[in-house]
Backbone as CSV, one residue per row, in Angstrom:
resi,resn,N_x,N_y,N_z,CA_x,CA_y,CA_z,C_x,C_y,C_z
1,UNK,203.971,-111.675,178.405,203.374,-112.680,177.547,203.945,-112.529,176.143
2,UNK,204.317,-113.324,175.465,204.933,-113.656,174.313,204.058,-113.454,172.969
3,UNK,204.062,-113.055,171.833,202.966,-112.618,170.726,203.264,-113.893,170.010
4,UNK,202.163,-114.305,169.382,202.088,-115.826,168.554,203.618,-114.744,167.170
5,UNK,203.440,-116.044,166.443,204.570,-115.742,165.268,203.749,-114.764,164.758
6,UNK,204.141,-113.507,163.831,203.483,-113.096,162.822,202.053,-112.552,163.454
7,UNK,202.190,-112.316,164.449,200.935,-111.349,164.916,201.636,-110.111,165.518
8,UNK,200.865,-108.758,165.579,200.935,-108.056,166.250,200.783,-107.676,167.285
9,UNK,199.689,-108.448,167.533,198.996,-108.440,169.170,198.165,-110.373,169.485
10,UNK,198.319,-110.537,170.671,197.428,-111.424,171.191,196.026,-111.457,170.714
11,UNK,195.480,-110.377,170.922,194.409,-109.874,170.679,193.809,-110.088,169.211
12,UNK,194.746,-110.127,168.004,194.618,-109.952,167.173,194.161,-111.559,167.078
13,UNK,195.783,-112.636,167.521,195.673,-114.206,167.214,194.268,-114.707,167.412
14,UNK,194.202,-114.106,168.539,192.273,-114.848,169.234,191.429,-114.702,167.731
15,UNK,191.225,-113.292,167.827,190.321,-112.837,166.103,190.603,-113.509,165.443
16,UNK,191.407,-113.668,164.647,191.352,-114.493,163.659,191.816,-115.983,163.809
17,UNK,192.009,-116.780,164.990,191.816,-118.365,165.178,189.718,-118.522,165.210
18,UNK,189.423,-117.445,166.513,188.124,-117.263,166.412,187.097,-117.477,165.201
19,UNK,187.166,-116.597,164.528,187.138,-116.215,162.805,187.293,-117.737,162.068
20,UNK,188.128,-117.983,162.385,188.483,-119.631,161.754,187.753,-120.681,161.991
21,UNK,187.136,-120.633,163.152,186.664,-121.467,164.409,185.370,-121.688,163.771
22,UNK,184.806,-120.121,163.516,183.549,-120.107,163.203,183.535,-120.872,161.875
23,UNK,184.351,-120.908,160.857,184.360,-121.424,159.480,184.372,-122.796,159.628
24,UNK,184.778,-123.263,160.266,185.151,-124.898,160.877,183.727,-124.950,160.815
25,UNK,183.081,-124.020,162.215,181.809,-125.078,162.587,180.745,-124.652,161.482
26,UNK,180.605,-124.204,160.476,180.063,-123.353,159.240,180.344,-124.872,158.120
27,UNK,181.084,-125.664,157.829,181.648,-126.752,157.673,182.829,-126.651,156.782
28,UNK,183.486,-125.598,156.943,184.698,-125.660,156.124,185.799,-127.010,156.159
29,UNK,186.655,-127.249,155.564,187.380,-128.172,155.582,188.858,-127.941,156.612
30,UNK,189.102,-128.816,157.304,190.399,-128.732,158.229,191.595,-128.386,156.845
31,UNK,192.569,-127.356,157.321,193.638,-127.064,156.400,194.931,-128.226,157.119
32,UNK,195.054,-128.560,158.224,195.952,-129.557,158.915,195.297,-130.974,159.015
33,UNK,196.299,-131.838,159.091,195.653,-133.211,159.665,195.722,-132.720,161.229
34,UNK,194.964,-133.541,161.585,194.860,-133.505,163.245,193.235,-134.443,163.880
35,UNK,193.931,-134.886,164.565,193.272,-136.310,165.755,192.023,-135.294,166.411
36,UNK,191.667,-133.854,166.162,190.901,-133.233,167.332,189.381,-132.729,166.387
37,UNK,188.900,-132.772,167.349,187.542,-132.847,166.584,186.490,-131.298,167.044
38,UNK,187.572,-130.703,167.733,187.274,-129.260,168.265,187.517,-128.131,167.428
39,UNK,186.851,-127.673,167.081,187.015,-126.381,165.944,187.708,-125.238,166.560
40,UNK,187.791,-125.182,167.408,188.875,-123.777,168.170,190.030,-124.697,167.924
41,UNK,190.220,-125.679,168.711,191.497,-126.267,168.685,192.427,-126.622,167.105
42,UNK,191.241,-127.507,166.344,191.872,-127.326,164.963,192.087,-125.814,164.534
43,UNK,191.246,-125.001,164.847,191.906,-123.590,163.865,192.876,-122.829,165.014
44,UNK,193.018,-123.379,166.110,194.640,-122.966,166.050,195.783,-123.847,166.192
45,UNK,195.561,-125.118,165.907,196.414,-125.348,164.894,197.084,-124.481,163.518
46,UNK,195.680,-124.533,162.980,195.889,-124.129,161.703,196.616,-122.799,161.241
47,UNK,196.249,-121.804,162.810,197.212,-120.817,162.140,198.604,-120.767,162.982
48,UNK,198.752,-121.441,163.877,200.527,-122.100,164.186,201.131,-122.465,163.267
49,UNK,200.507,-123.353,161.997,200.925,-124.033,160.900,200.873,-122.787,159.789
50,UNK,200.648,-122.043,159.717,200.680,-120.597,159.204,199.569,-121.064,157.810
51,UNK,198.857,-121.972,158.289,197.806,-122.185,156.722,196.547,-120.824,156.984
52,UNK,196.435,-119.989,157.761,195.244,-119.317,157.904,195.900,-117.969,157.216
53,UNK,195.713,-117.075,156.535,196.156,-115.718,155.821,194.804,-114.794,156.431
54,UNK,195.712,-114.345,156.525,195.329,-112.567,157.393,195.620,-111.419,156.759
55,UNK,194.983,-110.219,156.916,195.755,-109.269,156.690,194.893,-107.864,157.432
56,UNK,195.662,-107.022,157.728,194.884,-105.849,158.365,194.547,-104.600,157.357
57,UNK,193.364,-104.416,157.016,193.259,-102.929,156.170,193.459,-101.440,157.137
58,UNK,194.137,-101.049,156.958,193.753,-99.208,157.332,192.292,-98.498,156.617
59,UNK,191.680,-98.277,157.519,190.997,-97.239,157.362,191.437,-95.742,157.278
60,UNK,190.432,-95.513,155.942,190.868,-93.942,155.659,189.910,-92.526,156.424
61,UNK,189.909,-92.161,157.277,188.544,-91.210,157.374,187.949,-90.962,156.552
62,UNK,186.342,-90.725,156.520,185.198,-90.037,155.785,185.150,-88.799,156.206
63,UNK,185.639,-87.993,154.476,185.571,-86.769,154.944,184.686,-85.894,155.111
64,UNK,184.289,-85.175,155.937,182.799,-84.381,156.685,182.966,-82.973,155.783
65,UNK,181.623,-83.546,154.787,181.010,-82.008,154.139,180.669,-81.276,154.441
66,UNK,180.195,-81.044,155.925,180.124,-80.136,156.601,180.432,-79.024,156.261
67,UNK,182.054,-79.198,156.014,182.905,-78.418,156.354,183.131,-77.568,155.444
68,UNK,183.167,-78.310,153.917,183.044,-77.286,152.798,182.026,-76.736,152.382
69,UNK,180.500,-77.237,153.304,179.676,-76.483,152.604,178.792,-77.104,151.692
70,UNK,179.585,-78.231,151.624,178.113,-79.370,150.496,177.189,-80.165,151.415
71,UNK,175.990,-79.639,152.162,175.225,-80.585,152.597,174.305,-80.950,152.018
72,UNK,173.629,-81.972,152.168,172.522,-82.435,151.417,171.006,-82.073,152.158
């Protein structure tokens, strides 16, 4: 199976068209013209058309006081 443009994973595209989907039906405004009146379908449009911005944070571990000795 082929990865959308600019994704890392499949997995990822779903999340955030999903994510989009929900903003649609929330009443956000369509970023594309388009004839469809389906909020999954317009928001993936929208991020084929690369109007949706993403980005992934890294998480840093929380470091366990445990270990030095500071518990509360």
């Amino acid at each position: 199976m082929d990865l959308f443009h600019g994704f890392d994973s499949n997995y990822r595209y779903i999340l955030v068209t999903a994510r989009r989907a929900r903003q649609l039906q929330s009443g956000a405004s369509p970023l594309v013209e388009t004839s469809s009146t389906k909020p999954c379908r317009i928001a993936a449009q929208e991020v084929q058309a690369d109007k949706v911005k993403w980005e992934t944070v890294s998480l840093e571990p929380i470091p366990d006081d445990t270990e030095s000795g500071n518990v509360a």
